[in-house]
C-alpha positions as CSV (number, residue, x, y, z in Angstrom):
1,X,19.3,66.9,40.2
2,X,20.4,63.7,40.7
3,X,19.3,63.5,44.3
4,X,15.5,63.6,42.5
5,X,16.5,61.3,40.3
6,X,17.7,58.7,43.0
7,X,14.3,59.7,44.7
8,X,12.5,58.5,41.5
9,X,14.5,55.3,41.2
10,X,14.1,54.3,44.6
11,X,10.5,54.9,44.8
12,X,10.4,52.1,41.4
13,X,12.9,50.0,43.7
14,X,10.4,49.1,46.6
15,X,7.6,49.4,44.7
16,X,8.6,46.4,42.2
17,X,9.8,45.0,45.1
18,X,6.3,44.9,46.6
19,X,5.0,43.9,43.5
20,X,8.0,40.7,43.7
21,X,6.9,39.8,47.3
22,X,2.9,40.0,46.0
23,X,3.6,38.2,43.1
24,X,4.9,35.1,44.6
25,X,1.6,34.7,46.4
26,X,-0.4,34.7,42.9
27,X,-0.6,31.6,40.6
28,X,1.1,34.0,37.4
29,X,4.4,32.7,36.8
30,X,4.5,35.8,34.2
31,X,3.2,38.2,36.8
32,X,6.0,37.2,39.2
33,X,8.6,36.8,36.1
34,X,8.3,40.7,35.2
35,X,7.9,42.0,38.4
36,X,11.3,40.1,39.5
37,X,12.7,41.5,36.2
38,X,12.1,45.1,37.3
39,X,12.8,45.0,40.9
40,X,15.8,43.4,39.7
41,X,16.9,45.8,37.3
42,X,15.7,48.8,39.0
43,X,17.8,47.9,42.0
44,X,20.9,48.0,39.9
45,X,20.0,51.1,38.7
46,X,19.7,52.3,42.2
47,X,22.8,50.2,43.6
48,X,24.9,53.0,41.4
49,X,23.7,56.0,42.7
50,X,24.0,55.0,45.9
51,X,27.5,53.9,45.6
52,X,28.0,57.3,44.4
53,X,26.6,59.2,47.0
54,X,28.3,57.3,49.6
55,X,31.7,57.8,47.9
56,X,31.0,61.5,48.0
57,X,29.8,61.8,51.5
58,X,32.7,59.7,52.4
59,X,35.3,62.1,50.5
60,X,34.1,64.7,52.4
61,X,34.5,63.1,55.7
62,X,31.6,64.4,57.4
63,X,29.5,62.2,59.0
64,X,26.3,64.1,58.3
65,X,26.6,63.7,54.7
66,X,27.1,59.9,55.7
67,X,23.7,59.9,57.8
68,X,21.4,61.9,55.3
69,X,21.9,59.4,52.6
70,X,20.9,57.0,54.5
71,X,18.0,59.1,56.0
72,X,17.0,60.3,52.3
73,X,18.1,55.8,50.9
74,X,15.6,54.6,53.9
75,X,12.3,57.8,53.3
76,X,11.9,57.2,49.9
77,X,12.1,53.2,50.0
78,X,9.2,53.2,52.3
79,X,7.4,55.5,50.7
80,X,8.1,53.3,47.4
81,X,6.9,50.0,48.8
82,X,4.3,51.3,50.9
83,X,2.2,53.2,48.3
84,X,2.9,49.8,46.0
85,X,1.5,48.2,49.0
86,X,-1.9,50.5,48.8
87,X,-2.1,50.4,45.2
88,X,-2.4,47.0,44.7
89,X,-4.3,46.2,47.7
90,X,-7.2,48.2,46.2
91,X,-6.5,46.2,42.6
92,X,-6.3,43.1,44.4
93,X,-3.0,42.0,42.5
């Protein structure tokens, strides 16, 4: 369950961090202010469960384990700032 979990969090991770890098092109010092606030936060969040799954791959020595996190750390980060990307592209945020 937690793998979903990290899923979930890094999908929010790139997406506010799409919504940062937007935000310092608008004239909204509030826009920018809580977007930077939840990237921000949300990669902390994220920070921990990555550290986690690293330190369990890494107990287990295998190299696999070492790759798919990274695999499944890099899939759902696109996907995150990507579909932020379309989404407010058609709201012209």
């Amino acid at each position: 369950m937690s793998w979903v979990w990290w899923a979930f969090i890094l999908l929010l991770q790139n997406a506010s961090f799409t919504m940062v890098s937007r935000a310092r092109n608008s004239k909204s010092l509030l826009y920018h202010a809580y977007a930077a606030i939840g990237s921000n936060g949300v990669w902390f969040i994220g920070l921990a469960f990555a550290v986690n799954k690293l330190n369990e791959a890494l107990a287990t020595g295998h190299w696999w384990a070492i790759a798919y996190t990274a695999l499944f750390y890099t899939t759902f980060t696109v996907l995150g700032s990507v579909g932020m990307h379309h989404i407010l592209m058609k709201r012209d945020l």
